[in-house]
C-alpha positions as CSV (number, residue, x, y, z in Angstrom):
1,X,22.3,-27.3,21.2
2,X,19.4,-24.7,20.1
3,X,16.2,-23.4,21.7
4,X,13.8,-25.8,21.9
5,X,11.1,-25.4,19.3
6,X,7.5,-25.0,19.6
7,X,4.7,-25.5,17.8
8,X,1.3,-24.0,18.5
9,X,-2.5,-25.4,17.9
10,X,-5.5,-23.3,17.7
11,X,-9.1,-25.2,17.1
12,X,-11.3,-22.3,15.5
13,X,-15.4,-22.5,15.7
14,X,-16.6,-19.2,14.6
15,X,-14.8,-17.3,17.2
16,X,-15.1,-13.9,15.8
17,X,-12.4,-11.6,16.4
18,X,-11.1,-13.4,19.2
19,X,-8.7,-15.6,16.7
20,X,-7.2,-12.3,15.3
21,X,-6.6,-10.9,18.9
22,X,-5.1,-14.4,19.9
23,X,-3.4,-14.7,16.8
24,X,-1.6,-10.9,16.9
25,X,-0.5,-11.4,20.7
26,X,1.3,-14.2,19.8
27,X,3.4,-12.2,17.3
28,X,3.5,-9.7,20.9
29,X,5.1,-13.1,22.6
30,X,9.2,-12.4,23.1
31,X,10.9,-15.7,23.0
32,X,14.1,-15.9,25.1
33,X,13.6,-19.3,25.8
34,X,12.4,-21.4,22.9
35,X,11.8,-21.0,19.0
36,X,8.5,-21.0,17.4
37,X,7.8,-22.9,14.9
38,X,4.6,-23.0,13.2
39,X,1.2,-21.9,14.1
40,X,-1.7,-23.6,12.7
41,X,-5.1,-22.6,13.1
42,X,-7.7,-26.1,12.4
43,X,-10.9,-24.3,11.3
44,X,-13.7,-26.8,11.9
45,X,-15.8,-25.0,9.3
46,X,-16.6,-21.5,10.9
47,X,-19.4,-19.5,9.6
48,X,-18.5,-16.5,10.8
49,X,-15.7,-15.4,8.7
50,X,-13.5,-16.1,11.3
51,X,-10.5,-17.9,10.0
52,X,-10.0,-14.7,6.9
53,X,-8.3,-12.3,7.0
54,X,-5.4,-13.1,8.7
55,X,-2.9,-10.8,6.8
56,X,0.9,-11.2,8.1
57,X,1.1,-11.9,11.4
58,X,5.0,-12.9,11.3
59,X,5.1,-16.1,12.1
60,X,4.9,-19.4,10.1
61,X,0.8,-19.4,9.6
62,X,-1.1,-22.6,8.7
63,X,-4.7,-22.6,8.3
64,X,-6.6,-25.8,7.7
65,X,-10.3,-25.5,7.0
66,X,-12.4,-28.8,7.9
67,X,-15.6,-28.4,5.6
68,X,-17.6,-30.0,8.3
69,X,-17.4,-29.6,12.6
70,X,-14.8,-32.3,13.0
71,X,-14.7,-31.5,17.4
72,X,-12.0,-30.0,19.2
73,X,-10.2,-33.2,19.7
74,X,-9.6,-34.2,16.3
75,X,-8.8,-31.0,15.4
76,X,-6.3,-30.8,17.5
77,X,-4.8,-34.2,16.5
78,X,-5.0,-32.6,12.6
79,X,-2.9,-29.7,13.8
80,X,-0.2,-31.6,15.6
81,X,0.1,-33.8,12.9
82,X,3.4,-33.7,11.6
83,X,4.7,-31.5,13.9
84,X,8.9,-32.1,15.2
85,X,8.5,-29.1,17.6
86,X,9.6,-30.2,21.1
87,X,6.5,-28.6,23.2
88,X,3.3,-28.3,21.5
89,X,0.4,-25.9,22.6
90,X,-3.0,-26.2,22.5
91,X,-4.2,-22.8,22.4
92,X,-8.1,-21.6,22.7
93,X,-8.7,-19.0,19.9
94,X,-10.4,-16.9,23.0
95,X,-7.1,-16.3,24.7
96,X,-4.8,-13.6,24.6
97,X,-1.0,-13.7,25.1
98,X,1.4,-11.6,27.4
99,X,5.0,-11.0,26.5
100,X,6.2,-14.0,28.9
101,X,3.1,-16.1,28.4
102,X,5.2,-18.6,26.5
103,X,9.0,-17.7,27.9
104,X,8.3,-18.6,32.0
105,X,6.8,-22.1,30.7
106,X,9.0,-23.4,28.5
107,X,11.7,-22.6,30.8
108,X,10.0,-24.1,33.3
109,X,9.8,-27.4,31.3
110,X,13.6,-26.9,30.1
111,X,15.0,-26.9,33.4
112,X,16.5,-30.7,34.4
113,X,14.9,-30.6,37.2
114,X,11.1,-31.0,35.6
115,X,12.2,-33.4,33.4
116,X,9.2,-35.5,34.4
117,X,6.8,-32.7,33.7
118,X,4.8,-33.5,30.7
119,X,2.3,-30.7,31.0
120,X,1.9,-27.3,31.6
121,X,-0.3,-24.6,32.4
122,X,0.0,-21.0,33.2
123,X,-2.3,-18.8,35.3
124,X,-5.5,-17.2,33.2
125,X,-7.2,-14.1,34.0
126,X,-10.5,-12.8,32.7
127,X,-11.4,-9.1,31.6
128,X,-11.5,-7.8,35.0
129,X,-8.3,-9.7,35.8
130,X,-9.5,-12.0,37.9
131,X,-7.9,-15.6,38.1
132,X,-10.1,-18.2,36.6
133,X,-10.0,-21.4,38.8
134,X,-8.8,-23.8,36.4
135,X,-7.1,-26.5,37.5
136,X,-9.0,-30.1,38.3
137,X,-8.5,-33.5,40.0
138,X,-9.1,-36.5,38.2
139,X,-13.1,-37.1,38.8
140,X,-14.2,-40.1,40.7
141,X,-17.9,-41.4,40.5
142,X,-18.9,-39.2,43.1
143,X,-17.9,-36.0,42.0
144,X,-19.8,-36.5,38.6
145,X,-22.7,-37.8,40.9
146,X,-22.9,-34.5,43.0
147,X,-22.7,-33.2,39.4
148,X,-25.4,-34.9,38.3
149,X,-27.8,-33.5,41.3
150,X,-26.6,-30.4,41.6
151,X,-25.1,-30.9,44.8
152,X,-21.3,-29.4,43.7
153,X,-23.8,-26.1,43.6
154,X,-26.3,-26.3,46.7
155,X,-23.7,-27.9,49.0
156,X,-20.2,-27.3,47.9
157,X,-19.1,-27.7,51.4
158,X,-19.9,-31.2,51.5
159,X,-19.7,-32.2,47.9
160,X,-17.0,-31.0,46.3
161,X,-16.4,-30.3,42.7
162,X,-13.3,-32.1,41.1
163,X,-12.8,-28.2,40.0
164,X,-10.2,-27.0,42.5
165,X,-12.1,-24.0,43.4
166,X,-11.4,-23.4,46.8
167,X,-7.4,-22.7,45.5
168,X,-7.1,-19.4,44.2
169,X,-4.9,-20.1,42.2
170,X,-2.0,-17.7,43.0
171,X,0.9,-20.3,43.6
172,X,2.6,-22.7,41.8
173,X,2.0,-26.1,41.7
174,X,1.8,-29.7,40.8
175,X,-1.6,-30.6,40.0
176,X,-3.3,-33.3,38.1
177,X,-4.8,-31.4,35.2
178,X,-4.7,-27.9,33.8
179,X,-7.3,-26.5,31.4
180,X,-7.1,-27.1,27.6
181,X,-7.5,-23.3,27.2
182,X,-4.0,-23.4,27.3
183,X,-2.3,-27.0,27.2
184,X,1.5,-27.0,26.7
185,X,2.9,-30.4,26.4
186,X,6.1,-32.2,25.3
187,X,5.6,-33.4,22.2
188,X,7.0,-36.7,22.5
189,X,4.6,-37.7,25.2
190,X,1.6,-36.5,23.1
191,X,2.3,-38.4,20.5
192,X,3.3,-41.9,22.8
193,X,0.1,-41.4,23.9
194,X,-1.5,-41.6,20.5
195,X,-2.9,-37.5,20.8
196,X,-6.2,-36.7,22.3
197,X,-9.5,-39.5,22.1
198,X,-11.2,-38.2,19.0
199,X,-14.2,-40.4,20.3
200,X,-14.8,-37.4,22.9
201,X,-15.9,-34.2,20.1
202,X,-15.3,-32.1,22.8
203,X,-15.1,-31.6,26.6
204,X,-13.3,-33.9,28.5
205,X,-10.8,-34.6,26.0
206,X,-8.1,-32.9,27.4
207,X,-8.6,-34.2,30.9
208,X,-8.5,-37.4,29.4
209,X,-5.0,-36.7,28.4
210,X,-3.9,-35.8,31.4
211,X,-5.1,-38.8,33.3
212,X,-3.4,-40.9,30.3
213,X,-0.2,-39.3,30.9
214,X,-0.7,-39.2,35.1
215,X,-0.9,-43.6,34.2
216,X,2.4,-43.1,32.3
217,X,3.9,-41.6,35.3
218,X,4.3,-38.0,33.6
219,X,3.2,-35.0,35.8
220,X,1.4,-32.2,35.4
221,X,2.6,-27.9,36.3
222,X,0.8,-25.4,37.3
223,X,3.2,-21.8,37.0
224,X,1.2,-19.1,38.6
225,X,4.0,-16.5,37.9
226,X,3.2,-16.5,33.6
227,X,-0.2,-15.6,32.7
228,X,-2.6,-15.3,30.1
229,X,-6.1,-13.4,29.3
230,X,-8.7,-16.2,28.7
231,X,-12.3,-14.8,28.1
232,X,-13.6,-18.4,29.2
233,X,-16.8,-19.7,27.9
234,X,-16.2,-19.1,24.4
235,X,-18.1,-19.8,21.4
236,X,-20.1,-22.3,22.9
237,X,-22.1,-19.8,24.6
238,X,-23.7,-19.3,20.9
239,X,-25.5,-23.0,21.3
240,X,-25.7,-24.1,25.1
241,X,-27.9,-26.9,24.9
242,X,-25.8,-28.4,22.1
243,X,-23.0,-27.3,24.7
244,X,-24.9,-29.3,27.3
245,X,-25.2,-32.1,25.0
246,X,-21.6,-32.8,24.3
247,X,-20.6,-32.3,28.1
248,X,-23.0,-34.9,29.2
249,X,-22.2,-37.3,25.9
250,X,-18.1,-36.7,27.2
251,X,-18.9,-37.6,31.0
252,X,-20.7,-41.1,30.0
253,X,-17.6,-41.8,27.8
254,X,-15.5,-40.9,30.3
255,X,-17.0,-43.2,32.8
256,X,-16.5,-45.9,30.2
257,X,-13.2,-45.3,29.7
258,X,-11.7,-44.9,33.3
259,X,-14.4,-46.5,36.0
260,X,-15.7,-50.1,36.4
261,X,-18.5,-50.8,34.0
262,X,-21.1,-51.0,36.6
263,X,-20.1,-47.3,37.8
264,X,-20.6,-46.4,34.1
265,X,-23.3,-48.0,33.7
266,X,-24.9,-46.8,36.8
267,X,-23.6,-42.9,35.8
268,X,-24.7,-43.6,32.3
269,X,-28.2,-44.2,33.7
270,X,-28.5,-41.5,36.3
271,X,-27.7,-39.3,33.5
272,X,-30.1,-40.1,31.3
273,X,-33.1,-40.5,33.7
274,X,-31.9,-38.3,37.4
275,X,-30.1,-35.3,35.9
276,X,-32.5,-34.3,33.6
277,X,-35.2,-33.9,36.2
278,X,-33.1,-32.3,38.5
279,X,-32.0,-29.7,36.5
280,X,-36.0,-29.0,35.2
281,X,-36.8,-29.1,38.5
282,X,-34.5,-26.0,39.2
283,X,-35.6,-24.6,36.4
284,X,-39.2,-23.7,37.3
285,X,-37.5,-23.0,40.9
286,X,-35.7,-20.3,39.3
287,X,-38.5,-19.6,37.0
288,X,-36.0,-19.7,33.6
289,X,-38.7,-21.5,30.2
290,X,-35.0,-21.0,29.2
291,X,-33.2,-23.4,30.8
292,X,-36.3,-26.1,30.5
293,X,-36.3,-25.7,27.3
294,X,-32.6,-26.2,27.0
295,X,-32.5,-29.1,29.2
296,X,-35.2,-30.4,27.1
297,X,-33.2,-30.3,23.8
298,X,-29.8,-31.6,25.7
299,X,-32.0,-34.6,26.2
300,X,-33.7,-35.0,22.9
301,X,-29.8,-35.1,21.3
302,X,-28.6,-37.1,23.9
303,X,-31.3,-39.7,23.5
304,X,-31.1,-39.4,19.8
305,X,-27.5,-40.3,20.4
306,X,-27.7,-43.3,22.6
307,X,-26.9,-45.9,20.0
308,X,-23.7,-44.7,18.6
309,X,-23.1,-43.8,22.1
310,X,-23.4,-47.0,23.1
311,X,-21.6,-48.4,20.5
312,X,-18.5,-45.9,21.4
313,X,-18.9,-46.8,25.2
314,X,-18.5,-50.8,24.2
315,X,-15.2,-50.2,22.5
316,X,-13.6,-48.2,25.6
């Protein structure tokens, strides 16, 4: 038998030159354990200029250009599409490759005894090479509750985040979800599970995914020994209340998708009505016409978008 073949997906959104920095350290990758396949870069129609000039980067290239935003999670279903790779990887175009970045995992997965390891992630550092926190448990009410109310942020101690952030991070381990920064999965098991839930246009999607395939009885890895350069935030920083929007719009699917309806319905509510007043209310705390007017413009999409929201809640 051969290496093992992989196939890589990166979702562009006018990521400047972060896609050509991703896209040359994967050339930068070595390859011991696995062969790569084809790289294809989904551009959900970028303004920036982005997704040209890619010149030769050595590798099969595919670019796909969506004339409109499709979201990250159909995007990432376009990419994989046709794919016979036996890993796929789900690759932010803000991250930047090391030369075992793709080697340690794959090995990791390859070895009969992680056979029932559907998902991977590696360890991500930022430019001052510290480890980002990245790793989560599956959310229960509560935890999107303390959310809500900001009491994850004022009293961490006694509300905890679903974010594992008291971990540093620094060891390997099984976890229940890894960040879609960097999502390696078999590619079997993506596609049993029919791909990520285009209904969620991003956040949440991939987290999803994971809780689909923790149901299936597939685990997920955390390697702390391979690591890779994720700037974090990305180019949703350019639009945060639109940012804002979509992470409150994913949480209320979410709750429809994976709690009793009258804990969705409850969240659903305290969202619309609780949060927002919370958050203005530390707003003029902090003294930020910023973040009011942020918050304010969350709301006025997320309002705007109740009825096909509801809709898409009905149907989960």
């Amino acid at each position: 038998m051969g290496l093992p073949r992989l196939d890589i997906v990166i979702v562009n959104w006018n990521s400047g030159i972060h896609l050509r920095k991703c896209l040359d350290s994967i050339g930068g990758s070595k390859g011991d354990s696995y062969t790569l396949g084809r790289v294809v870069v989904v551009d959900n129609a970028s303004g920036d200029g982005s997704a040209e000039g890619s010149g030769d980067p050595g590798f099969q290239l595919e670019l796909v250009r969506n004339r409109i935003n499709r979201g990250f999670a159909a995007a990432c279903n376009q990419g994989a599409k046709g794919s016979d790779a036996d890993y796929l990887l789900f690759l932010n175009p803000d991250t930047r490759l090391f030369e075992d970045s793709l080697d340690k995992p794959i090995a990791f997965m390859e070895d009969t005894n992680n056979r029932k390891i559907g998902i991977a992630g590696i360890q991500l550092t930022d430019d001052r090479g510290q480890v980002h926190r990245s790793c989560t448990r599956f959310p229960k009410p509560r935890h999107f509750v303390s959310q809500m109310l900001g009491l994850d942020r004022l009293f961490p101690q006694h509300f905890p985040s679903h974010f594992m952030t008291t971990w540093d991070h620094r060891e390997s381990r099984k976890v229940n979800h890894v960040i879609g920064a960097f999502y390696l999965i078999r590619r079997k098991l993506f596609e049993k599970l029919r791909g990520f839930d285009e209904r969620f246009f991003v956040y949440l999607e991939d987290l999803d995914l994971s809780y689909r395939a923790f149901m299936a009885d597939w685990q997920a890895f955390y390697l702390a020994d391979a690591k890779a350069y994720h700037k974090g935030g990305g180019t949703s920083e350019q639009v945060k209340a639109i940012r804002l929007f979509y992470a409150l719009r994913s949480r209320i699917l979410y709750g429809y998708k994976h709690f009793r309806r009258w804990l969705a319905a409850g969240l659903m509510l305290g969202t619309l009505l609780l949060e927002p007043l919370a958050r203005i209310g530390l707003a003029i705390f902090m003294r930020s016409p910023e973040a009011m007017k942020e918050t304010a413009k969350a709301w006025e999409y997320l309002w705007r978008n109740l009825s096909e929201l509801a809709g898409q809640s009905r149907g989960l």
